[in-house]
N, C-alpha and C positions, 0 to 999 in steps of 0.2 A: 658236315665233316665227312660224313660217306661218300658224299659228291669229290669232293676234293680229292679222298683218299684213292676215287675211283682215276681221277684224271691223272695222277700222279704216275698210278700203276700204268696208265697204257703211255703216257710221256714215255715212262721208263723203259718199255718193251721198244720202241722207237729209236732211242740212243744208247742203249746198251753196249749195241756191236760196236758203234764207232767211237766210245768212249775212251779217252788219254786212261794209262797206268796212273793211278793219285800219288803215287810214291816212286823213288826209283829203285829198282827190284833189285834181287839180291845177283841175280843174273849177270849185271853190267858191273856188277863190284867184283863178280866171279872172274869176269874179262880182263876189267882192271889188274885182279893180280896176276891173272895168264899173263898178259903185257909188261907187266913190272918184272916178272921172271923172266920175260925173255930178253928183256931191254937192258938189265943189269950188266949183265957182260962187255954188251957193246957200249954203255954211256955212263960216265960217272955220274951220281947222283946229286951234283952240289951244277951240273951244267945242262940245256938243252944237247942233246945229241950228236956231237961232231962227226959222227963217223957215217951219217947220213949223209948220201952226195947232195949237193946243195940244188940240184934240180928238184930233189924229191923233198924238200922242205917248202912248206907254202908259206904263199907273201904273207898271210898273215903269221906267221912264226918268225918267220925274218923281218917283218916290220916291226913286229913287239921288242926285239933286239937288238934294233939298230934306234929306231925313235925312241925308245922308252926305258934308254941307259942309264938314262940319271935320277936321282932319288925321289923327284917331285911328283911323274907321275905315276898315278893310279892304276896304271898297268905295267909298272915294273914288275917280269916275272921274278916270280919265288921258287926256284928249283924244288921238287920233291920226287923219289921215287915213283909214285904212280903220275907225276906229271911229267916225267922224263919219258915212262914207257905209254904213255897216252897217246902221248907226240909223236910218239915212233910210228902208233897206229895209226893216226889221225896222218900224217904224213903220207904213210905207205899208202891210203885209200887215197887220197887226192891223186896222188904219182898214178895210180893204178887207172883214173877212172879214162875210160877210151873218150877220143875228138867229139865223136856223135853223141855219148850220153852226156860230156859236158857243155856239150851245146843245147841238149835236150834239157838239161837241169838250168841253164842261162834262161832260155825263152820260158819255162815256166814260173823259175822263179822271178822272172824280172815282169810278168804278168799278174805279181800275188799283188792283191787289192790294198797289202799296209805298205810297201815299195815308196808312196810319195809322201804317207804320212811322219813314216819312221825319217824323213829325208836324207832315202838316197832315191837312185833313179834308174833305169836298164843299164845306161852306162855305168853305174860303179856295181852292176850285179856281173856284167862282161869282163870287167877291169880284175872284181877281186873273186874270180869263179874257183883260183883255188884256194881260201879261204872257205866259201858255203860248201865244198867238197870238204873240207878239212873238219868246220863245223858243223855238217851235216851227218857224218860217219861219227863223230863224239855223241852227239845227242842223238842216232840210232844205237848206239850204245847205251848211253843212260836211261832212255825209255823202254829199253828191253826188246826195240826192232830184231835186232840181231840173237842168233842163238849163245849162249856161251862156246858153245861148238865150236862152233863157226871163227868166233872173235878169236879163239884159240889155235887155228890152226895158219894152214897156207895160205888158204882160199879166203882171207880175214877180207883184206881189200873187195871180192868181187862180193861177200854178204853184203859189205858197207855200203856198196852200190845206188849210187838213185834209182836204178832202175827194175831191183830188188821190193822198194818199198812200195807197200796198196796205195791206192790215191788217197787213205786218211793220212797215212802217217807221211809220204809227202807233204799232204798240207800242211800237214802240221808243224811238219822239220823247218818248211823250204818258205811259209806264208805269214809262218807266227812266230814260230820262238826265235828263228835266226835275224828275220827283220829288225824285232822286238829288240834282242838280243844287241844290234848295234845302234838303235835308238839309244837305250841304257850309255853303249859306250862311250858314245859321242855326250852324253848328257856326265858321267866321267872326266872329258877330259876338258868339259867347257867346266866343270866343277873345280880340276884345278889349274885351269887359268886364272878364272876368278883370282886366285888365291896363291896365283905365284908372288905376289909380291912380300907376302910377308912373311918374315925368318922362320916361323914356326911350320910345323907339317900340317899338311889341310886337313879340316878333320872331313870324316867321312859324308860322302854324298848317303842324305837320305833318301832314299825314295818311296813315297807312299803308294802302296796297289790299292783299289778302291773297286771290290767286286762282289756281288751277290753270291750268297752262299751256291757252292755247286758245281760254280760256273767256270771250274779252271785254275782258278788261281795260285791254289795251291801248287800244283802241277806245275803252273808255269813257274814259279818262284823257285819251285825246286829243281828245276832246269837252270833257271837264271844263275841259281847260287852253284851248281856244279861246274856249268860252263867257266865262270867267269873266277871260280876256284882252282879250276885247270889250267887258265891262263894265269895263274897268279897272285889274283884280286881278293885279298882274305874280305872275306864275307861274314856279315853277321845278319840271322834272321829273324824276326820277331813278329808275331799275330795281336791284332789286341783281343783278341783271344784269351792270350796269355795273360793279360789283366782282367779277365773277368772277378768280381766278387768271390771272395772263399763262399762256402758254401752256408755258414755258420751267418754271417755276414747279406749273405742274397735271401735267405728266408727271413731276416730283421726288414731289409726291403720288402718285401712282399709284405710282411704283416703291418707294416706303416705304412699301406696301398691297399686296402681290403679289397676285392671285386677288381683290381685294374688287373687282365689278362697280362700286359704286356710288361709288368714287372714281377710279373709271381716266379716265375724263371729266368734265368741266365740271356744275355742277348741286346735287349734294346738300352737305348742310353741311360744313364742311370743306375746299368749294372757292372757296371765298370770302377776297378779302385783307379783312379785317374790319379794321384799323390805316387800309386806305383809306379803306373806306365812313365807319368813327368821322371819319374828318379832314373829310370830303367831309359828313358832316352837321350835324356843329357848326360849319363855316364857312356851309354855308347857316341852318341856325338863327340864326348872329349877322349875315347880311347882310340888314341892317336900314336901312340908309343909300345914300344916291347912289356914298357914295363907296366902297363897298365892292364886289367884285367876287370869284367865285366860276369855277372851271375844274372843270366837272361830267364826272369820265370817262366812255369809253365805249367799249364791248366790240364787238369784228367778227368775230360767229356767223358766218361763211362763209367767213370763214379757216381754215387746212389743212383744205380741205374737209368744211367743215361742224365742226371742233370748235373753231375759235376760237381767238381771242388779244385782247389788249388793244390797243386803236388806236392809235396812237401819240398821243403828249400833245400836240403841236401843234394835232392833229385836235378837241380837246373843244372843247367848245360853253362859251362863256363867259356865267356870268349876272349880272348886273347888279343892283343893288339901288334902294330897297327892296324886298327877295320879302318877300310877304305871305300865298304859300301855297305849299305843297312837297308834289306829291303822289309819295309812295316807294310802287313798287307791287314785287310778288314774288311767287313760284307760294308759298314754303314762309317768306313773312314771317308774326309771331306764334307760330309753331309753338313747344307746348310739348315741352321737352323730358323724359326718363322713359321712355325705352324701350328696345328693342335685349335682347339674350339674353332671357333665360326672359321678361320685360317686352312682348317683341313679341308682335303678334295669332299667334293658332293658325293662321291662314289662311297666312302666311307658311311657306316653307321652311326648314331646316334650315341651309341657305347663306345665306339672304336673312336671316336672324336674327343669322345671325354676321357680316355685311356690315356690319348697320344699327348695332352697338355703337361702332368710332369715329365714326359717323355722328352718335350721340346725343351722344358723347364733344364732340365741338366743336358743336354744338347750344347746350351749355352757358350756352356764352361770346355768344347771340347777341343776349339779353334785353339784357343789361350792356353790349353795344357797339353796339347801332343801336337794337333797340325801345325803348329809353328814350327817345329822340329825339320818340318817333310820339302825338303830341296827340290824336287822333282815329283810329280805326279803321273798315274798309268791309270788309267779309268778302263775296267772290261766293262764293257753296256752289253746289256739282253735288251732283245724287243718286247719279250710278257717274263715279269717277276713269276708268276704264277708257275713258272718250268721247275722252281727253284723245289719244290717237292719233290718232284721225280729224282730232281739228282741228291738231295739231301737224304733220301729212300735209298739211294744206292749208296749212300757214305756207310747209313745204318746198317744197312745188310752186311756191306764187308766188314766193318766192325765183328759183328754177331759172326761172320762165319771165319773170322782170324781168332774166334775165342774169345774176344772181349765182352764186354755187357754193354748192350747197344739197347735204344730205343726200339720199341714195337713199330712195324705198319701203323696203327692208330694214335700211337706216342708220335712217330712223326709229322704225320697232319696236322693235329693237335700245334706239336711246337711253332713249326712251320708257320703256321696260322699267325701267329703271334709277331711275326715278323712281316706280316703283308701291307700292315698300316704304313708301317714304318717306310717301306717302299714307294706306296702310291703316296705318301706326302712329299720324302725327299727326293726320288732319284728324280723328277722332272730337272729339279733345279742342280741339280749333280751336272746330267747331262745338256743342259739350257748354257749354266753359267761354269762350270768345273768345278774343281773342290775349290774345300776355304781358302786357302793361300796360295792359290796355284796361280804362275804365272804366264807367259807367252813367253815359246818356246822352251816350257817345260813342264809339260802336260801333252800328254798323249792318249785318246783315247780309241779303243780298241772294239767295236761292237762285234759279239759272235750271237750264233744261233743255235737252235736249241740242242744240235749236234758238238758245242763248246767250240765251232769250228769261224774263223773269219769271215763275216758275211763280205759278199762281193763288192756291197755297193755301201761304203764306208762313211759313215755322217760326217757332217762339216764338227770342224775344231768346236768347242765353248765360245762364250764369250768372252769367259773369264770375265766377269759381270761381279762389282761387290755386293 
């Protein structure tokens, strides 16, 4: 355990600096309302911005408006004060940004490594350059690139700037979440073609994230759903996280497991109320209507120090409909089951083999009661699970220094630990075959490195293999 704790800590001293914000800061909401006060005057709040000369609005804002007039699709915008004054800014930076830096932002971004996978190609990075200008200056807003200063004043445009940002957060803008970003779209509005035929409204595209604790996800989801809330696209989010066992509930597991590591705590399968997440996902699958209304649980990780409970029901976040996209993200969603005794890796021990058998045991059941849900897949691959300490280490600490009650240094190895079987048995076949239900062309996966950063040289698709 000392060993591990020790590798954890120098991981972390490693990617500290280049580390994504895991939330998005209070900063970019401060901006938000700078822009909303200053937008009011000039644009009614029920329209995108008329009184913006139409040079200085990008193709992507005029396409959303002219293609996507009619009821069916998923990117019908939804007028709102801070999306009227977004636009304003997100506009002004595009208009603003000079020939040379939006040709310096074309040749880079049409060089980032997810470009053929996300399917587009240098020409639609040339075609729609002011669009990643327009979404690029949004999402250096939401991840806090920008000062509120800045976003506030004259000079808002030259902050927004590509040329402004370090080579992380480039990459990160211009490689990952914007490519990603119209992957998603595109999987959207192939969603509702599917489904123009029939009288009823489609219901919402789900799509499943499937990523190793640490590794981004959150981050990215939380981009996904501001971005694509800005354009319109009400969003609903959900972790199965949120369905882990009450607490009350996961110590009856554990004491009907004596000696199994890997159910005494919150985490591996098993520890999940699966009867919840089914109820909790077919009510957002069918909240398709104004008048329908959704109570999304949610789990409070820093409860009995550090091992959690369910929050109480009062406390859940209510969604509202129409959702017309659901993104369900999870360290060990998709995972196929098929392992556990003689079936586990040789890597594993002797204990860790006999752990993972109820493990695999209710694994089973998990295709059948939530992956069937999940319309599209997003797979983030690590090349060594083993990272996933370092960055689980860093969750805990910012916990602990936001005031909350967070797990020790030696509480996190400890848990951490617990979750390594569960890795070296599934992700081979995660990454070999895709998740349970995933099909071609819709399934995407993403491998980063230990910097949560897009590795260069992008693996081939799954086999999508049953």
């Amino acid at each position: 355990m000392a060993a591990l704790l020790h590798q954890a800590r120098s991981c972390r001293s490693a990617t500290a600096a280049s580390a994504p914000r895991a939330a998005v800061p209070p900063v970019a909401r401060a901006a938000s309302a700078t822009f909303t006060a200053a937008a009011t005057a000039a644009a009614p709040s029920s329209s995108l911005p008329q009184q913006l000369p139409q040079p200085q609005l990008p193709s992507l804002l005029r396409s959303l408006r002219s293609s996507n007039s009619g009821s069916r699709s998923p990117l019908a915008p939804r007028a709102s004060p801070d999306g009227v004054a977004a636009t304003a800014a997100a506009s002004a930076a595009a208009a603003a940004t000079s020939t040379s830096e939006r040709n310096d932002l074309i040749e880079y971004a049409a060089a980032g490594p997810l470009i053929a996978s996300c399917g587009l190609t240098p020409d639609d990075v040339s075609r729609g350059a002011d669009e990643w200008c327009a979404l690029g200056a949004r999402l250096a807003l939401q991840l806090g690139f920008v000062p509120a200063a800045s976003a506030g004043s004259s000079s808002a445009p030259t902050a927004l700037a590509f040329s402004t940002l370090d080579p992380v957060q480039r990459l990160r803008i211009y490689r990952y979440y914007i490519p990603v970003f119209f992957w998603v779209r595109a999987q959207l509005d192939a969603h509702a073609r599917e489904h123009s035929a029939s009288p009823s409204p489609p219901p919402p595209l789900v799509l499943g994230i499937s990523a190793p604790q640490g590794c981004g996800k959150t981050t990215l989801t939380e981009q996904l759903t501001e971005l694509f809330t800005f354009l319109g696209v009400r969003v609903a989010g959900v972790s199965i996280d949120d369905f882990y066992l009450a607490r009350a509930e996961q110590q009856a597991l554990a004491d009907a497991n004596p000696g199994n590591r890997l159910l005494e705590l919150r985490g591996n399968a098993g520890s999940h109320d699966l009867a919840l997440g089914e109820r909790c996902l077919a009510a957002l699958k069918g909240c398709d209507s104004a008048q329908k209304e959704v109570a999304v649980p949610r789990y409070d990780k820093s409860a009995f120090e550090g091992k959690g409970d369910r929050a109480p029901e009062a406390t859940w976040p209510r969604v509202s409909g129409p959702v017309q996209l659901v993104l369900f993200e999870g360290w060990m969603l998709g995972f196929r089951p098929g392992g556990g005794g003689d079936a586990a890796p040789s890597s594993l021990t002797a204990d860790e083999r006999r752990d993972l058998e109820p493990v695999d045991a209710a694994l089973q059941s998990y295709p059948t009661r939530w992956d069937r849900f999940v319309d599209s897949w997003l797979v983030v691959r690590v090349g060594d699970p083993r990272w996933v300490f370092a960055w689980r280490l860093q969750a805990e600490q910012a916990m602990r220094a936001n005031g909350k009650t967070g797990m020790s240094d030696d509480g996190v190895a400890d848990f951490v630990s617990r979750y390594l079987p569960a890795y070296a048995q599934y992700l081979p076949s995660l990454y070999a075959q895709g998740p349970t239900t995933a099909r071609k062309g819709k399934t995407l996966v993403v491998e980063v490195d230990e910097k949560r950063s897009p590795v260069e040289k992008q693996p081939p698709p799954p086999s999508l293999g049953a």
